[in-house]
C-alpha positions, 0 to 999 in steps of 0.5 A: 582734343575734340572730345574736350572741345565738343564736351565744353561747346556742349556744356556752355550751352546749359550753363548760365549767367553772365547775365549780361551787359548787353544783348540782342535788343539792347543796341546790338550789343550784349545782353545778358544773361550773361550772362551772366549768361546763358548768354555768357557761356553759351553765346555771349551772342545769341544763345542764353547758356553758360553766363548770361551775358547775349552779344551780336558782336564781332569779334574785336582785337584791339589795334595794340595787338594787331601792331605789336605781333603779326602772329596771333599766338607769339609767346616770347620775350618782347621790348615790352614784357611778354605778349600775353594773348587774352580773350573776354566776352562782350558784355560786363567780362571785357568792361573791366579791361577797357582801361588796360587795353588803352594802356597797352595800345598806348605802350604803357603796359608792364607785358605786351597784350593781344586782346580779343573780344568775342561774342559768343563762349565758344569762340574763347574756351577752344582757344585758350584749350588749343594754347591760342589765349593765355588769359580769358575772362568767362562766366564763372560756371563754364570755368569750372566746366572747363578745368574738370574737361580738361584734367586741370588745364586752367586755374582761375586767377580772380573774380571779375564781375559778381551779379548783374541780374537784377527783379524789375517790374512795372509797379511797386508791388516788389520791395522785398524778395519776399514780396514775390511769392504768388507773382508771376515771373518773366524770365531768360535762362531756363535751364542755366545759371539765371534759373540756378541763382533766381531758384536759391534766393527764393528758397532762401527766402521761404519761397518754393520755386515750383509752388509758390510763384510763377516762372515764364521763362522765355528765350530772349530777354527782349521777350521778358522786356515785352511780357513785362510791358504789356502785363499790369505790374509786370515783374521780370528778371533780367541782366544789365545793361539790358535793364537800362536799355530796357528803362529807356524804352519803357520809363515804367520799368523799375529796379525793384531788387538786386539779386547780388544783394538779395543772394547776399543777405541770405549768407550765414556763417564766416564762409560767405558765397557770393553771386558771381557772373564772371571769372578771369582764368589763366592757362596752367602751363602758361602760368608755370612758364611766366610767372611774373608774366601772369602777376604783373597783368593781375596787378594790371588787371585789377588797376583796370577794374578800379579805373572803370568803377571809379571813372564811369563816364571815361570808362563808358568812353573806352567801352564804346571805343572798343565797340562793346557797347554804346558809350550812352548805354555803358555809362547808365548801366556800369554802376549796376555790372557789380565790375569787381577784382577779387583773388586769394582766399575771398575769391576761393570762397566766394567762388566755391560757394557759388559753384556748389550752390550751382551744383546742388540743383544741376552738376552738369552746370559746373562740369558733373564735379566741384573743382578741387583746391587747383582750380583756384590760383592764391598767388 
């Protein structure tokens, strides 16, 4: 078990991009890079690792959970369903579940639910390795990691939240992907997942990483925001919401491109990948013991998702209530998080897609194998 352990805190380190929602210099919260993140898997909170995503938070159990079970890990038959125990980063991971953990604060809820929102990777894959979660919400590479070290311990029930990694820049220099070559490139996530996505689209687009442009990747994304502000026609990429944290200091600074639609244009043929930052994953043995369980939070879950892009202003409320990121900050940034509900046989090849993709520039980033047909869930 602590080899397991020691294998996953290592390898969410390297990971990368939950790119995030949030982060250090966007109002104390998540950042990024994911984060989608280097942030995601390797710290939601300060380090850039696994998913992009980079949070300062704490960790926050909703007050559902602290009253319905004094005891953090009880499974078993309640009035209210089984208690399912879930954990979701800080940033775009848990935004999608801010109107299930209303309603299950509220008892309206088909389980009872135990929400935990942390703020860096390695408080969430130990515990759903040590049966302490039974759901948790991750960047999409460190799942990967994650069920190749532990023999197929976990299956992924759907994709939560595609790219929030976005080319901005202070001129107007950037209106295609192909308009970056010869630029220079302010960057976080070297060595994970940011790093992965930003060196496929550009190969796709003709463009060679190492030749071609100039990539200055730095450790935080508020140093991209500081080089960008003080170049001439500054060009960085970076997470949401730290974008829209980053444009509310600096009016200059413009969305040139999205990298989920510029990954996107690039897919050929019917199996279509797709940039992914997060993925909501479910104990196997948890799963074969509660079935009905695990399918009335999907249906839930998903609900979820649909209220939060629906409803952008009550679900900037509830993001603040939950204290993942400021009500002001959510409600800019939500329509850029890509929140998403996607399962079945999209979600396998989507997601499949995706991992090889990672695979193909460092196996390391999804565990040293592709995940085989276990991995995913087709309920």
């Amino acid at each position: 078990m602590r080899r397991i352990l020691a294998l996953l805190l290592t390898t969410a380190m390297l990971a990368g991009v939950l790119t995030g929602c949030g982060g250090k210099g966007t109002a104390d919260t998540t950042a990024a890079g994911e984060d989608v993140t280097t942030a995601a898997a390797g710290t939601e909170a300060a380090k850039e690792d696994a998913s992009g995503e980079e949070t300062a938070g704490a960790d926050v159990t909703t007050a559902a959970a602290e009253d319905d079970t004094a005891a953090a890990g009880t499974e078993g038959d309640t009035a209210g369903g089984e208690t399912i125990r879930v954990g979701a980063l800080k940033g775009p991971t848990a935004m999608g579940m801010v109107k299930l953990m209303d309603d299950a604060e509220a008892g309206n809820t088909a389980n009872q639910y135990e929400f935990t929102i942390a703020a860096a990777i390695d408080e969430i894959t130990p515990k759903i390795v040590q049966g302490q979660f039974d759901i948790a919400a991750m960047p999409a590479n460190v799942s990967s990691v994650l069920y190749n070290n532990t023999d197929g311990a976990v299956s992924v029930l759907a994709v939560n939240t595609l790219g929030v990694i976005y080319i901005v820049e202070t001129g107007e220099s950037v209106q295609s992907a192909a308009d970056l070559k010869g630029k220079t490139i302010y960057a976080s996530g070297k060595g994970a997942t940011p790093e992965y996505a930003l060196n496929y689209v550009l190969r796709q687009n003709g463009i060679d990483p190492e030749k071609d442009v100039t990539i200055e990747y730095k450790s935080e994304h508020a140093e991209c925001a500081a080089a960008l502000a003080e170049a001439e026609n500054g060009i960085a990429m970076l997470p949401q919401p730290f974008v829209t944290t980053a444009q509310a200091k600096n009016d200059k600074i413009r969305i040139a491109l999205d990298m989920t639609e510029e990954w996107e244009k690039v897919q050929t043929g019917e199996d279509k990948s797709a940039l992914i930052t997060g993925v909501v994953v479910v104990r196997n043995e948890f799963l074969q013991e509660h079935p009905e369980a695990v399918a009335a939070f999907m249906d839930e879950y998903k609900a979820s998702t649909e209220y939060v892009t629906a409803n952008v202003e009550e679900a900037a409320a509830l993001i603040e209530k939950y204290d993942i990121v400021p009500a002001a900050v959510a409600q800019k940034a939500l329509p850029y998080c890509n929140i998403t509900f996607i399962e079945g046989q999209d979600m396998k090849t989507q997601l499949g897609g995706y991992l090889n993709t990672l695979f193909e520039q460092n196996a390391d980033a999804v565990g040293g194998t592709l995940p085989d047909e276990g991995f995913y869930y087709l309920r």
